[in-house]
C-alpha positions as semicolon CSV with decimal commas, in nm:
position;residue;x (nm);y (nm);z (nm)
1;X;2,140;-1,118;-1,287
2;X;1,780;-1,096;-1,205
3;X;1,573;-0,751;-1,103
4;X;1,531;-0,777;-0,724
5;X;1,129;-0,763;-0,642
6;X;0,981;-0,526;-0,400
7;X;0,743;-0,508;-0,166
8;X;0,675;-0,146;-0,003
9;X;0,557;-0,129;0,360
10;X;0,373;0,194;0,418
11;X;0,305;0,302;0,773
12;X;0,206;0,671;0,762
13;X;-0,157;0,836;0,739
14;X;-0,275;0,957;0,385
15;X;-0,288;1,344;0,437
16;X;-0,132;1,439;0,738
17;X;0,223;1,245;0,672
18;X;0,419;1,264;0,341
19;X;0,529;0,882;0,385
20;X;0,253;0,753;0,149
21;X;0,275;0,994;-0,140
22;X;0,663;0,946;-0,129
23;X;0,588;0,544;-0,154
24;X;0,304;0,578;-0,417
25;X;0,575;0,780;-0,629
26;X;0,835;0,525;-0,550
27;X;0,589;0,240;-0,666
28;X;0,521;0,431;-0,989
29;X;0,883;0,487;-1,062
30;X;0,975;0,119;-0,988
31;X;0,708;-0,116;-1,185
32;X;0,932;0,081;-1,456
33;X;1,255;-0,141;-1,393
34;X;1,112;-0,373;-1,173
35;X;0,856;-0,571;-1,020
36;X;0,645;-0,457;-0,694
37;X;0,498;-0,736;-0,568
38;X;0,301;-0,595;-0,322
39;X;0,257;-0,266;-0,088
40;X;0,143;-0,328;0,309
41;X;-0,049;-0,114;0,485
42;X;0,050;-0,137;0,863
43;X;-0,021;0,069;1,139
44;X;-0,192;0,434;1,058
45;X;-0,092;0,291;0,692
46;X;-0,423;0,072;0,702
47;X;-0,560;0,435;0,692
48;X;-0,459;0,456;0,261
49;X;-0,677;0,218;0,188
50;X;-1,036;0,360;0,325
51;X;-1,313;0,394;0,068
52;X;-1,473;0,671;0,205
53;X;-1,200;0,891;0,226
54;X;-1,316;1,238;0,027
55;X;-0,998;1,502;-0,049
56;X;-1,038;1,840;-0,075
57;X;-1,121;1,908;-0,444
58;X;-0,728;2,069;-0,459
59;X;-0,561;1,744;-0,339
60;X;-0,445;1,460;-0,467
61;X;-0,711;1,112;-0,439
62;X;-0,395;0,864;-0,278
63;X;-0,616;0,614;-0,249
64;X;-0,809;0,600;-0,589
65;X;-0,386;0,631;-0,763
66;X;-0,322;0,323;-0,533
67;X;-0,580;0,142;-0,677
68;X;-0,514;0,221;-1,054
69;X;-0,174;0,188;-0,963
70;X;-0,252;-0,201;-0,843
71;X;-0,488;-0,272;-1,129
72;X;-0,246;-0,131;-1,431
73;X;0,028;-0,320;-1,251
74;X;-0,103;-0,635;-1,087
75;X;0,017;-0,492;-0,754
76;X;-0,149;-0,647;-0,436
77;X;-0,257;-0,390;-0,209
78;X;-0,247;-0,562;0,129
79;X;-0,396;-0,382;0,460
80;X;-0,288;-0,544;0,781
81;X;-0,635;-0,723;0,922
82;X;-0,528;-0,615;1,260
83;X;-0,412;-0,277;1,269
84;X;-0,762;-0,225;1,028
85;X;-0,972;-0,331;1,316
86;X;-0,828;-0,087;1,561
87;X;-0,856;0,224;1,352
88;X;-1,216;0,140;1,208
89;X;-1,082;-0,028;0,839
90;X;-1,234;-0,345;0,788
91;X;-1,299;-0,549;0,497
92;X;-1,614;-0,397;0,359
93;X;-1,461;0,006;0,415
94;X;-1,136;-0,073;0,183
95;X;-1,168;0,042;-0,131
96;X;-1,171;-0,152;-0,423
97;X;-0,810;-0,313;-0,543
98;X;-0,707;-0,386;-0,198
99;X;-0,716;-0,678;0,020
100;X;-0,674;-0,767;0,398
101;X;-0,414;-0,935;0,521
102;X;-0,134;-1,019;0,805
103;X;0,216;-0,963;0,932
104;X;0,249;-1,351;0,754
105;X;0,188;-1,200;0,386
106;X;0,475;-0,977;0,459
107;X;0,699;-1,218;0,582
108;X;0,589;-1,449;0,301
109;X;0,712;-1,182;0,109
110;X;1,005;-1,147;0,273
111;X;1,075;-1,519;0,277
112;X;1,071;-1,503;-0,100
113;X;1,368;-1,221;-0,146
114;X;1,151;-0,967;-0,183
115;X;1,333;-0,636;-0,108
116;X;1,165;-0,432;0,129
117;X;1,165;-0,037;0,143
118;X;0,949;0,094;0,435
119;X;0,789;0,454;0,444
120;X;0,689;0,606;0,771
């Protein structure tokens, strides 16, 4: 029997919601055994993907890990076109490694048999 594929769906702000660590660790653990297709930003989500985002020099960069993550991996990094434009995250302000996209990528994905694991 064939792995199942994944895509993630990751809804929750970078640093003031654990949902996105929690899926970055997933994602890390997973291309282990199997193959993530892709993660989608949605929502405050679109938020992960911001180029200008700075950390404190004690946290974490989520975003830069994303984007090794994507490169090492071939993992598309899709941020919902949409949601972007109403929280200021447009095509030129994502950060290297990720793409925009829409609700249709996901459901592309979905379409496929993609399994789909959703952090808020």
């Amino acid at each position: 029997m064939d792995q199942p594929d994944f895509v993630l769906l990751v809804n929750g702000i970078p640093y003031g919601n654990e949902a996105p660590s929690l899926a970055y660790l997933f994602a890390a653990e997973a291309v282990q055994r199997y193959r993530v297709k892709a993660v989608f930003f949605y929502e405050d989500g679109v938020l992960n993907a911001q180029k200008y985002t700075s950390p404190a020099s004690d946290e974490t960069d989520l975003v830069l890990l994303w984007s090794e993550l994507a490169l090492e991996h071939k993992i598309r990094l899709i941020v919902c076109s949409s949601a972007g434009e109403r929280r200021g995250v447009r095509k030129e302000t994502v950060k290297t490694g990720f793409e925009t996209g829409s609700l249709s990528d996901l459901a592309l994905f979905l379409s496929e048999g993609c399994r789909m694991v959703q952090f808020r």
